[in-house]
C-alpha positions as CSV (number, residue, x, y, z in Angstrom):
1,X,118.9,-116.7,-67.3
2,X,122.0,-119.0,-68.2
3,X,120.9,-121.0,-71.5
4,X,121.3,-124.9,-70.9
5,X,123.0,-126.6,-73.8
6,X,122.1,-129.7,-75.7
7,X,124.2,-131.7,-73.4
8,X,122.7,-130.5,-70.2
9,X,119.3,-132.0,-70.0
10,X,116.4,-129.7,-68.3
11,X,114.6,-132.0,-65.5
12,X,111.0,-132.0,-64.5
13,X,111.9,-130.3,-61.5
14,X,113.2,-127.4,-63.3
15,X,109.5,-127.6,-65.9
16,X,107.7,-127.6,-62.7
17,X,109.2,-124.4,-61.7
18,X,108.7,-122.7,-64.9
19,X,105.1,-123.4,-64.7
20,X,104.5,-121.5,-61.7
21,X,106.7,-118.9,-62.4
22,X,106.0,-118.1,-65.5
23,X,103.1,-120.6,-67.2
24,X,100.1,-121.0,-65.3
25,X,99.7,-117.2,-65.0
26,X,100.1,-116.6,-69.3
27,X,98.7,-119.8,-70.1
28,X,95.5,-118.5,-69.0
29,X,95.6,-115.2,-70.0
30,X,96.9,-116.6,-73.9
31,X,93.5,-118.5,-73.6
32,X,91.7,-115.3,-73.3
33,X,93.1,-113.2,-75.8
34,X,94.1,-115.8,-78.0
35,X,97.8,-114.4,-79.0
36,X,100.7,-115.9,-79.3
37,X,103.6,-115.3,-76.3
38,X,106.8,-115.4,-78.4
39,X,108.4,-114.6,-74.9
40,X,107.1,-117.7,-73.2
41,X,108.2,-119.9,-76.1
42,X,111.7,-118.4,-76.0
43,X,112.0,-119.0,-71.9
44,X,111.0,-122.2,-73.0
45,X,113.7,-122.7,-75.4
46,X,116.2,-121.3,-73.1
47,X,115.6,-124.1,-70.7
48,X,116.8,-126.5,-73.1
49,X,112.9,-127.8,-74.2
50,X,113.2,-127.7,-78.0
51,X,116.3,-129.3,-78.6
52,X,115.9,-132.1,-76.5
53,X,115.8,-135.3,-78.9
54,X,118.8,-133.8,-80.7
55,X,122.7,-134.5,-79.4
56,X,125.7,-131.6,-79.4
57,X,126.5,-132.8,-83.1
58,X,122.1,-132.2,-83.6
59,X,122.2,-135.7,-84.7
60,X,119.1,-137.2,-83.7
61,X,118.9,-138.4,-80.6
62,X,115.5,-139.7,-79.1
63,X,116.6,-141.5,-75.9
64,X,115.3,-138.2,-74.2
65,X,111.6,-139.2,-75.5
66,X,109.9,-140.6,-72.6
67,X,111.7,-136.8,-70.2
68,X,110.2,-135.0,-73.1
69,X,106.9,-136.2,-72.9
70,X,106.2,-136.0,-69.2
71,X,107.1,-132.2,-69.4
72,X,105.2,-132.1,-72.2
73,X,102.1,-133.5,-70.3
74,X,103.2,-131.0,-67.0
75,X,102.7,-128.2,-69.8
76,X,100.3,-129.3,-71.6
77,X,98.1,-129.6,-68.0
78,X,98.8,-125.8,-67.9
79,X,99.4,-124.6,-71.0
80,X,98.0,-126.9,-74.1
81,X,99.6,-123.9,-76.8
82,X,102.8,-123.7,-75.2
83,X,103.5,-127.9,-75.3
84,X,102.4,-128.1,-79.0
85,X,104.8,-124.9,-79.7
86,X,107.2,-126.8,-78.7
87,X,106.4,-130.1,-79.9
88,X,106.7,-128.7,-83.7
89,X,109.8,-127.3,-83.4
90,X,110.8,-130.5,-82.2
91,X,109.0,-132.6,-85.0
92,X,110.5,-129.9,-87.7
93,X,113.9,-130.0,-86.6
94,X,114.0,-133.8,-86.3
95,X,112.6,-134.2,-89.9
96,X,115.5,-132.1,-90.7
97,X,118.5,-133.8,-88.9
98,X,117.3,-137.2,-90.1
99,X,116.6,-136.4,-93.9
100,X,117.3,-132.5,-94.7
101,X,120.9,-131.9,-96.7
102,X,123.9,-130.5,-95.1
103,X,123.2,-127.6,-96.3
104,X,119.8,-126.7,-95.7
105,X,120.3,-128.0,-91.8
106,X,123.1,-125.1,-91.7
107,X,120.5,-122.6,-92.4
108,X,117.9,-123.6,-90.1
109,X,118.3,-126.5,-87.4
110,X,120.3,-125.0,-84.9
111,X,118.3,-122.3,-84.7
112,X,115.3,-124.5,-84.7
113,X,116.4,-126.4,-82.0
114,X,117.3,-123.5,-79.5
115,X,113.5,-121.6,-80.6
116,X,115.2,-119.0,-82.5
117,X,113.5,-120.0,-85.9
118,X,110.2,-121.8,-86.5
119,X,109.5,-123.7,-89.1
120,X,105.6,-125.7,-90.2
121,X,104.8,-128.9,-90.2
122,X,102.5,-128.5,-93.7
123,X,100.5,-131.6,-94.8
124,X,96.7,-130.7,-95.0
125,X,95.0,-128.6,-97.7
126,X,91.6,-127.7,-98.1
127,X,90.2,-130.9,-99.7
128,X,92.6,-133.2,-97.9
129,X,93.2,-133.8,-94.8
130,X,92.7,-137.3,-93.4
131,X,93.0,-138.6,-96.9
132,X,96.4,-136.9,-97.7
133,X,96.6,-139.2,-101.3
134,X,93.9,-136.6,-102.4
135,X,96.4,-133.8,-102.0
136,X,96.8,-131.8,-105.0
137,X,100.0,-129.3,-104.3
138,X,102.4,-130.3,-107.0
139,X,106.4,-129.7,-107.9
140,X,107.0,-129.7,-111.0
141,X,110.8,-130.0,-111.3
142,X,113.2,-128.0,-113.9
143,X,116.9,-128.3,-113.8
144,X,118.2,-127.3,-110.1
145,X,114.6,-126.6,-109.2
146,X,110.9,-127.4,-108.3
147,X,108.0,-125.2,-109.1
148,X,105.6,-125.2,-105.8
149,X,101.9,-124.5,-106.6
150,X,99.6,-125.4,-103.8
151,X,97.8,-124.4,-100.8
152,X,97.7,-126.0,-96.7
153,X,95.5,-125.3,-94.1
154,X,95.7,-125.8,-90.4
155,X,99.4,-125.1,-90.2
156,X,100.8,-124.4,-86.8
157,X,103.3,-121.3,-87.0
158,X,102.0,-120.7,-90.6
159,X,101.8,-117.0,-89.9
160,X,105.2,-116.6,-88.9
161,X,107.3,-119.4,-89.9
162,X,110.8,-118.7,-91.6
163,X,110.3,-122.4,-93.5
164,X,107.8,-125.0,-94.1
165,X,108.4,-128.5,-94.6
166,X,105.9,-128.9,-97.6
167,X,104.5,-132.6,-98.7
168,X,103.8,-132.3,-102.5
169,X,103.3,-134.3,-105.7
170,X,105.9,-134.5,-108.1
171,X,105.0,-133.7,-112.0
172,X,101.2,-133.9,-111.1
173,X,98.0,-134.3,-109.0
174,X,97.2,-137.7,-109.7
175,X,96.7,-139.8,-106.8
176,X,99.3,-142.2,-107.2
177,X,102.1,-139.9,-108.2
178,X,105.6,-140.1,-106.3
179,X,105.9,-137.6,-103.3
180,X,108.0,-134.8,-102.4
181,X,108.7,-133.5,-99.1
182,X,110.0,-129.6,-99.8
183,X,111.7,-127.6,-97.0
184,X,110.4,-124.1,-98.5
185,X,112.2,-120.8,-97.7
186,X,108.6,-118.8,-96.6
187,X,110.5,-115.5,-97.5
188,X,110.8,-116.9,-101.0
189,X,108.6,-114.7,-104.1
190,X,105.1,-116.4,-104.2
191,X,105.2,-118.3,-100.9
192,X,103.1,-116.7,-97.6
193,X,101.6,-118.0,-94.7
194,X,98.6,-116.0,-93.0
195,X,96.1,-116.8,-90.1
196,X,93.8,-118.5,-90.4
197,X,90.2,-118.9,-88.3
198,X,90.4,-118.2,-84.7
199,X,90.4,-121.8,-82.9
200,X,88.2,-122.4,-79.6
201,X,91.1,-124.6,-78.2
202,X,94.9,-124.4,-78.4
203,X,94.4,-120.7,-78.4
204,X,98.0,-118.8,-79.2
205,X,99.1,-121.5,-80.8
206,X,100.1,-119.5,-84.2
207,X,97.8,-121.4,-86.8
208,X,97.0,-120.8,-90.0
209,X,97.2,-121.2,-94.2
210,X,100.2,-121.3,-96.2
211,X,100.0,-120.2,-100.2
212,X,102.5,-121.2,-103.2
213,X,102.6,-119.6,-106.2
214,X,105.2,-120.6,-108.7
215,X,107.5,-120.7,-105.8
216,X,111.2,-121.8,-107.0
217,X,112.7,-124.3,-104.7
218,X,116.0,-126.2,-105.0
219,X,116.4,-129.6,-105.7
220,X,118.5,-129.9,-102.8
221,X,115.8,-128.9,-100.2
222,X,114.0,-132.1,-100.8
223,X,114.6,-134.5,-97.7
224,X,116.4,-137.5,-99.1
225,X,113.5,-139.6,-98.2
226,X,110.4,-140.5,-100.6
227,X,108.0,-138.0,-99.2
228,X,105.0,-139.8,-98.1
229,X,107.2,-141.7,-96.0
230,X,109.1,-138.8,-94.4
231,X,106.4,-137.0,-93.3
232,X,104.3,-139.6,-92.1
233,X,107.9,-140.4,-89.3
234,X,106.9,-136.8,-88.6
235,X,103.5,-137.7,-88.5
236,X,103.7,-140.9,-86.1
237,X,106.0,-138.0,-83.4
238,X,103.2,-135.7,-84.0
239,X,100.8,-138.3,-83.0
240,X,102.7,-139.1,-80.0
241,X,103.2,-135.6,-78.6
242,X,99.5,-135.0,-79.3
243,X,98.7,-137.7,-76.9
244,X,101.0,-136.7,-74.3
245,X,98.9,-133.2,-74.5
246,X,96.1,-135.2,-73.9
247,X,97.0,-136.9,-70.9
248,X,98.5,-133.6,-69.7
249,X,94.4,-132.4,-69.9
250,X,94.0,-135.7,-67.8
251,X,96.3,-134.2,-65.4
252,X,94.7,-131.0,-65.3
253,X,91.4,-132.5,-65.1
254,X,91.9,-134.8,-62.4
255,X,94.1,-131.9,-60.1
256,X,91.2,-129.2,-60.9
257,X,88.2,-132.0,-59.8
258,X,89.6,-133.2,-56.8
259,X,90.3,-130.0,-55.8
260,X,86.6,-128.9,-56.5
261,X,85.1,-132.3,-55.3
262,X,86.9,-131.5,-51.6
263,X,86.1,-128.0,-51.0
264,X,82.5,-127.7,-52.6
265,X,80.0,-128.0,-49.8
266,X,76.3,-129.3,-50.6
267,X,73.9,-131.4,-48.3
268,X,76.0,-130.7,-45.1
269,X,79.3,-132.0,-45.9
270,X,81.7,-132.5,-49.0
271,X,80.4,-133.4,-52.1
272,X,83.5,-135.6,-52.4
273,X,82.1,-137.6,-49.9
274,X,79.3,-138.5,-52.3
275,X,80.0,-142.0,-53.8
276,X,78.5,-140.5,-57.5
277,X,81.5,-137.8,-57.2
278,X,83.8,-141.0,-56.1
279,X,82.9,-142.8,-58.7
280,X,84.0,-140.2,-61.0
281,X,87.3,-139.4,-59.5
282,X,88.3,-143.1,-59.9
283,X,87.3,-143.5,-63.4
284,X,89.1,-140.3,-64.0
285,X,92.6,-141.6,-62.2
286,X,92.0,-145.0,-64.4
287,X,91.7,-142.7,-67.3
288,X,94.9,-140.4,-66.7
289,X,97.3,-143.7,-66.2
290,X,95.7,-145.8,-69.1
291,X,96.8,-143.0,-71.2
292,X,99.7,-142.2,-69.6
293,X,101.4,-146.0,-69.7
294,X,99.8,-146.4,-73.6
295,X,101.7,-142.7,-74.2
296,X,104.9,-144.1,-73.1
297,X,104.7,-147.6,-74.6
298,X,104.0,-145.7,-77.9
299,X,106.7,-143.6,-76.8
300,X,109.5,-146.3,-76.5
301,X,108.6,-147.9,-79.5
302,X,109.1,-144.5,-81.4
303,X,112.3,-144.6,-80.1
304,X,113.4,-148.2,-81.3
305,X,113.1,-146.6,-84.8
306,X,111.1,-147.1,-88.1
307,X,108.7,-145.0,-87.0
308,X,107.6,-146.8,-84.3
309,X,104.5,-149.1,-84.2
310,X,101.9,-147.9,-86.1
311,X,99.1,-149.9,-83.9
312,X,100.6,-148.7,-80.6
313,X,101.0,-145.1,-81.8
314,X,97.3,-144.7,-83.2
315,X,96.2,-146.8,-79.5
316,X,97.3,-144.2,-77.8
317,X,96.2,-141.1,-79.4
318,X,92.8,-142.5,-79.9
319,X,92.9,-143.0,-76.7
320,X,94.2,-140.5,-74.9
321,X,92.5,-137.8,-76.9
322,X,88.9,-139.6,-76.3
323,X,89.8,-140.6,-72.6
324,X,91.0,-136.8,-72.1
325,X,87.7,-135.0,-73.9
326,X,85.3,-137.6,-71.7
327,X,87.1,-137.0,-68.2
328,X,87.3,-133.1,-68.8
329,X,83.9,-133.2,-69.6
330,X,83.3,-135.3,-66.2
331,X,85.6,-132.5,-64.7
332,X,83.1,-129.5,-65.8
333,X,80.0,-131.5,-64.3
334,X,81.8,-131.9,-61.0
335,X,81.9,-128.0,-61.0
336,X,78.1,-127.5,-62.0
337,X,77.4,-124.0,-63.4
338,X,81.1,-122.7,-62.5
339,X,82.6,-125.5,-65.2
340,X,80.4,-124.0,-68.1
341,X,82.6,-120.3,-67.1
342,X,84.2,-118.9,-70.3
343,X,88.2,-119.1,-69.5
344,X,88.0,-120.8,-66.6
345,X,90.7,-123.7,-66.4
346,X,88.2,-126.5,-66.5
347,X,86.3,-125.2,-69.4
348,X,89.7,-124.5,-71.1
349,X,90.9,-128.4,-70.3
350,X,87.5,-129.1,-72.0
351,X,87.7,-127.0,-74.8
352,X,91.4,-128.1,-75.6
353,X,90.7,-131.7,-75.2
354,X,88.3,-131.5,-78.3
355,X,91.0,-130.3,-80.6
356,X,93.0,-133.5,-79.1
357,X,90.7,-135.8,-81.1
358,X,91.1,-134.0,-84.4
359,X,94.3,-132.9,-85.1
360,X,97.1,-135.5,-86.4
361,X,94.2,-138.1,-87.0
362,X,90.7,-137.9,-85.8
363,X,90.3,-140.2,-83.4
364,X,87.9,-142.3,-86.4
365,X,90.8,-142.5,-88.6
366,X,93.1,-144.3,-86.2
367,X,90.1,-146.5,-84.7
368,X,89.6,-147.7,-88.8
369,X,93.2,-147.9,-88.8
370,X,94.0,-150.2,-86.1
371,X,90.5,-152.2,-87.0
372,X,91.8,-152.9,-90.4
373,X,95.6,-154.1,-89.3
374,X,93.5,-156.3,-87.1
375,X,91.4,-157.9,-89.6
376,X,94.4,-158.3,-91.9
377,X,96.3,-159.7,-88.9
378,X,93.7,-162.7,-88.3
379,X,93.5,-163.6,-92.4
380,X,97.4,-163.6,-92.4
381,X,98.0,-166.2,-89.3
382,X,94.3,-168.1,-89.9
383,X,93.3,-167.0,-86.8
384,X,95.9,-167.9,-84.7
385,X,97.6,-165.8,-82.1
386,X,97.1,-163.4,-84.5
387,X,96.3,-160.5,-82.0
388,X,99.9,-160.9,-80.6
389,X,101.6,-160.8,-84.2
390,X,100.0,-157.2,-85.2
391,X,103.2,-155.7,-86.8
């Protein structure tokens, strides 16, 4: 297969092909075993997927967002792993164009962006996750370098990624202390990343723990950001992928009922003919384009930079993710005993659509969120129009 450069955009028709060539099939039978396909990801890569927000200098460039996120929906639909394999190298390798040293993106982002090299995404530990103030891995600094001492959990790639970019304190573990985001060699003395519990959705996505123990790292590695800040830009891409995954469940949803709703017979005709089964169908169309337009508006906003809107972005993964979990559900009831099947492709969507409200911000966290800039909204414009000036 010819490689497509960074200048030569893959299209949805070419995504759509891959899937049922090559996705569909695997996607299904990663769900059952639960291993990661290193070749799928590379096909992937080779079609131009990872680097896609980056331009032939890998400068940045995100006016491919709203293309990446419809094929990440189309894959997602198929193939929840595979999307979010993709959607880390792209959040790792954009954290590194944007704040990462020359030198430490001429180790690893080219390769990042064309799937050779993975890095993690590392912000959780064991005692913090959405509260990441409480956080307690710490560089201490000395001369040219940090000392890393720390643990994070729920890393995607973990087990084999060649880097990790690492949010740590600086000097301490106090709560308030200045931030650090690390890009870690994982092949340096005292650093290793390991599986961790096997997960009931996203199976073969590679997930897992990563350890630091007196790990030397040089000054240089620390994106020229403060760290808090940096990640969360990461964060806030993560957040949007995450909901495009979760309209892509939509999809799946919607394509697998209808399906099952026109060919089921019961009580001498279709039971799509039954309004109860209509009723659900519409609800679940509603569903897939409410996220869908959300997805995209968060989408654009990302792209106007700064992070994008905060409100918009935590809209739409709520949403999405707790649109996508109800409608799957909706899906598996449409089916009757066949949904509940272990493996099948609606009991996957369901099963996937779970993790969608957990990861990158339960789906409470961003409804507190959002609530709180709203309240804080109406005090700052006395109650005036205030709903229109949420910044």
């Amino acid at each position: 297969m010819n490689k497509i450069g960074l200048s030569a955009r893959p299209t949805l028709e070419l995504v759509d092909d891959f899937i049922e060539r090559k996705v569909r099939e695997r996607g299904e039978a990663m769900d059952r075993t639960g291993e990661f396909d290193r070749d799928l990801l590379d096909e992937a890569a080779s079609l131009g997927l990872t680097g896609m927000l980056f331009d032939d200098s890998l400068k940045p460039d995100l006016s491919s967002m709203p293309l990446a996120h419809d094929m990440a929906e189309r894959l997602a639909a198929v193939c929840a792993p595979l999307a979010m394999q993709i959607g880390v190298l792209r959040i790792v390798g954009y954290l590194l164009a944007r704040y990462a040293t020359q030198d430490v993106q001429d180790r690893w982002l080219k390769s990042t962006t064309e799937g050779k090299t993975y890095g993690s995404f590392a912000l959780t530990e064991p005692h913090a996750g959405t509260d990441l103030r409480s956080l307690s891995t710490v560089a201490v600094r000395s001369g040219d370098t940090y000392l890393v001492n720390g643990r994070k959990c729920w890393v995607g790639f973990a087990p084999c990624a060649a880097y990790a970019i690492v949010l740590c304190k600086e000097g301490s573990a106090a709560r308030d202390a200045k931030t650090l985001a690390l890009v870690v060699d994982m092949e340096s003395p005292g650093a290793r990343g390991v599986w961790g519990p096997e997960l009931s959705g996203f199976r073969g996505m590679p997930n897992g723990e990563l350890f630091f123990e007196n790990v030397t790292v040089p000054v240089e590695n620390a994106l020229r950001v403060e760290g808090f800040d940096g990640m969360m830009d990461g964060l806030n891409m993560a957040r949007i992928e995450a909901a495009a995954y979760a309209c892509g469940l939509l999809r799946g949803a919607l394509e697998e009922a209808v399906y099952r709703a026109s060919t089921r017979k019961a009580f001498g005709g279709k039971i799509a003919d039954l309004p109860s089964i209509q009723m659900k169908l519409g609800r679940m169309r509603a569903a897939y384009h409410t996220a869908r337009e959300l997805t995209l508006k968060a989408c654009r906003s990302y792209m106007e930079g700064r992070g994008g809107d905060q409100d918009l972005i935590s809209i739409a993964k709520m949403t999405a993710s707790d649109l996508a979990r109800l409608h799957t559900d909706e899906a598996m009831q449409i089916f009757g005993a066949a949904g509940v099947t272990l493996h099948s492709r609606v009991e996957r969507l369901h099963r996937d659509s779970k993790a969608t409200q957990i990861f990158d911000g339960t789906s409470e966290i961003h409804e507190t969120m959002v609530g709180r800039r709203l309240v804080s909204a109406f005090e700052r414009h006395s109650g005036k129009d205030f709903i229109d000036q949420l910044a």
